[in-house]
C-alpha positions in Angstrom: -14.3 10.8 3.7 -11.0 9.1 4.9 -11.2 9.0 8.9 -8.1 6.5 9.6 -4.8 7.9 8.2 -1.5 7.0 8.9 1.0 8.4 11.9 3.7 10.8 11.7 6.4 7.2 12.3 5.5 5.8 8.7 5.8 9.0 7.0 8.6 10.1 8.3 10.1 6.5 7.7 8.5 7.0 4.1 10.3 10.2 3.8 13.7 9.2 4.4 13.1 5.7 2.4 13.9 3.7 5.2 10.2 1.3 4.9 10.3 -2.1 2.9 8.5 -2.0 -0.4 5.5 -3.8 0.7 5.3 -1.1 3.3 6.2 1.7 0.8 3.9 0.2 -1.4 1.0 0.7 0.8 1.9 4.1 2.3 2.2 5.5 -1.1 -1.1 4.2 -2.1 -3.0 5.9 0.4 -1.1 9.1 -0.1 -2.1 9.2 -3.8 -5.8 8.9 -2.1 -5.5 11.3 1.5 -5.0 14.5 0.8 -4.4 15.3 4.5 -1.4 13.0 4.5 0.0 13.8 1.2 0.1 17.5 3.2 1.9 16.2 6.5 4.4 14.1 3.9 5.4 17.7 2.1 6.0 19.1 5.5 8.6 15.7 6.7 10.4 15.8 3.1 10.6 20.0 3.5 12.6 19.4 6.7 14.3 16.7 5.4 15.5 18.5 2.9 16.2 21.3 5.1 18.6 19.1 7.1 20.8 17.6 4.4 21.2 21.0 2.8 22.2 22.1 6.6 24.9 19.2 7.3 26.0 18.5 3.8 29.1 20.3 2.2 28.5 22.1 -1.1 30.5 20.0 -3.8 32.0 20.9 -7.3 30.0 20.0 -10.1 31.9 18.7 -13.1 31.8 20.7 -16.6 28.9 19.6 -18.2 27.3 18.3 -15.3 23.8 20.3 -16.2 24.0 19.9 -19.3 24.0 16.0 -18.8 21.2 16.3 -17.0 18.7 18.1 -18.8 19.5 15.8 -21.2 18.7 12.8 -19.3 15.3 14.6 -18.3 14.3 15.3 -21.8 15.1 11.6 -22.8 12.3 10.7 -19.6 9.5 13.3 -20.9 7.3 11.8 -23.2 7.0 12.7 -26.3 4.2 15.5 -26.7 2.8 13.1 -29.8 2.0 10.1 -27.5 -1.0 8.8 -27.9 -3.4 9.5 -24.9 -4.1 7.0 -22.0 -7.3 5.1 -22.4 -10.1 6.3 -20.2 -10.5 3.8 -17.0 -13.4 2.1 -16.3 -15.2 2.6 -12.9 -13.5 -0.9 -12.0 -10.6 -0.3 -13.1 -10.2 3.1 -10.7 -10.3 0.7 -7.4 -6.8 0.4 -8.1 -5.1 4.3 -7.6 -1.7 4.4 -9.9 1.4 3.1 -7.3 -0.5 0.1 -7.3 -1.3 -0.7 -11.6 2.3 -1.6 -12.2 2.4 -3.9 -9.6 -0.8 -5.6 -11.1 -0.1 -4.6 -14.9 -3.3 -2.8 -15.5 -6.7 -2.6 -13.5 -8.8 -5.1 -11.5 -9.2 -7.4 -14.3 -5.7 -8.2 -14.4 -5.6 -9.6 -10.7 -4.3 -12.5 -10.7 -6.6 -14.1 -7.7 -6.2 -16.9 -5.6 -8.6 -18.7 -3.3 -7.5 -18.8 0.4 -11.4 -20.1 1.9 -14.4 -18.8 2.9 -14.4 -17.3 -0.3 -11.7 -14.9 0.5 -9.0 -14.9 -2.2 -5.5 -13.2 -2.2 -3.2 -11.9 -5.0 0.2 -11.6 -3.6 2.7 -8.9 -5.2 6.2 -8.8 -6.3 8.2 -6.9 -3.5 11.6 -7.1 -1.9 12.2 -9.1 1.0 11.8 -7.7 4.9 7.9 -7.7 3.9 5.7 -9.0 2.3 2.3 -7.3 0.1 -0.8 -8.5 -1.0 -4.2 -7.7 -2.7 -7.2 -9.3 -0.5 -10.7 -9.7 -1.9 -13.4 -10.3 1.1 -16.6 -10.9 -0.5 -19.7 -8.8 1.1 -20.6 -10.1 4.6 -17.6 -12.6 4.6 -14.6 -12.8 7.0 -11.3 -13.4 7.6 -10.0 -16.0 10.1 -9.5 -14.3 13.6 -5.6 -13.7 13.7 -3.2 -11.7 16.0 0.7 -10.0 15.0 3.8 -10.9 15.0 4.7 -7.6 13.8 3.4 -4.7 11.7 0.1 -5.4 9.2 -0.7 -2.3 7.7 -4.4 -2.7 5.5 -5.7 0.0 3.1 -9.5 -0.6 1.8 -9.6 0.2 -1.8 -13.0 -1.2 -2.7 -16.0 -1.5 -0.3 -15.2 -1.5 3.7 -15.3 -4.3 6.7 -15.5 -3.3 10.7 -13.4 -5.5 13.2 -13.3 -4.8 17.2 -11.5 -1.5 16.3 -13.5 0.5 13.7 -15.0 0.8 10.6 -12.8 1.0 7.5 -14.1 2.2 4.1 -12.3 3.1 1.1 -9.0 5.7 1.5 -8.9 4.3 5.3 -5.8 2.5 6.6 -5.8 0.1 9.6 -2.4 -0.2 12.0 -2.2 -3.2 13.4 0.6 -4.5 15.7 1.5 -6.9 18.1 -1.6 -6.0 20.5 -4.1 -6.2 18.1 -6.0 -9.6 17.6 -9.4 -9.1 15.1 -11.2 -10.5 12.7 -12.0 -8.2 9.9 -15.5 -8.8 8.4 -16.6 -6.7 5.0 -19.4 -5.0 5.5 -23.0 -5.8 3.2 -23.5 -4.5 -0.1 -20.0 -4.2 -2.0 -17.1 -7.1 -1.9 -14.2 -5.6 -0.2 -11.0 -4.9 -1.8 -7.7 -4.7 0.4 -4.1 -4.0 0.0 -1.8 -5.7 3.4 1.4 -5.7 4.1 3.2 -7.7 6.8 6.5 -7.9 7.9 6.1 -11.2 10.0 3.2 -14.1 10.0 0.4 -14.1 11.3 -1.0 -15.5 14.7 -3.9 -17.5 13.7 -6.4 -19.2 16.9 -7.9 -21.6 14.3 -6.0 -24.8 13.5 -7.2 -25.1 9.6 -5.5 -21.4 8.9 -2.5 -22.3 10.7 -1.9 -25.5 8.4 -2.6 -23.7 5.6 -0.4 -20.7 6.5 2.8 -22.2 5.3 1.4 -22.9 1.5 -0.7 -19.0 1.3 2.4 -17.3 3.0 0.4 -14.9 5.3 
């Protein structure tokens, strides 16, 4: 059961494509999970849509304008003789489908990198603005205490962790901005998997994260 879904400003932002891809990275990862906000999304893009038909002057297509284009959608249907994807393991669904290209296949193909405490990051290839990343929190572990310098945006894939706001389990999304200071632990039982996105770095008390900050890019 999601409980913590994200607000009508980052779909609508999502809608008209005006979010980084770290940020549309996430978004879209929790929509392929939420159905509730997959629903509100179809009601932004219906009135975008509404709107540019509205304020946009019909134009003349050229002669063979359709024609082109069916074409170019048949060429990007596969063919009906493709072989089937491979079944996915129970690991391998932590990851839902925006997020396998940017890993190249399931869990097993994160590339993982130790940031302390047993914490480890994978970051991902996105365009500048923002920044992603994969987080693995291992059961009853933390992250250093750390404040905003802008938006963090953190979707639990695997597991869950509580901070001074909530309790986030799989599906659920934290907002964090510049008023939020926390420290995210994982909860018992199952090592937490997270997908972050920041757009500045973050404000760490601790002196050892802050030295390290520069080298793991958060």
């Amino acid at each position: 059961m999601i409980t913590h879904h994200l607000n009508d400003q980052l779909l609508m932002a999502y809608s008209a494509g005006t979010l980084p891809e770290a940020f549309n990275l996430v978004v879209a990862t929790h929509i392929s999970l939420c159905d509730e906000c997959r629903a509100r999304l179809a009601s932004f893009d219906a009135v975008g849509g509404a709107l540019i038909e509205e304020q946009t002057a019909p134009v003349q297509m050229g002669v063979g304008a359709l024609a082109a284009t069916l074409a170019r959608i048949k060429d990007a249907v596969p063919s009906a003789r493709a072989q089937p994807t491979p079944a996915l393991s129970t690991r391998d669904r932590v990851l839902p489908v925006p997020l396998r290209a940017y890993v190249g296949g399931g869990v097993d193909r994160i590339n993982w990198r130790p940031v302390g405490g047993g914490v480890k990051q994978a970051i991902l290839p996105t365009s500048e603005h923002a920044s992603a990343r994969l987080l693995y929190i291992p059961a009853g572990a933390a992250v250093p205490d750390h404040g905003h310098r802008g938006l963090e945006l953190t979707l639990v894939l695997q597991g869950a962790f509580a901070d001074s706001q909530d309790r986030f389990a799989r599906g659920d999304i934290e907002i964090a901005d510049e008023d939020l200071h926390h420290q995210p632990v994982a909860e018992p039982g199952a090592d937490c998997i997270c997908l972050a996105a920041t757009d500045a770095p973050l404000k760490f008390r601790s002196l050892l994260p802050r030295l390290a900050q520069p080298f793991l890019q958060i």
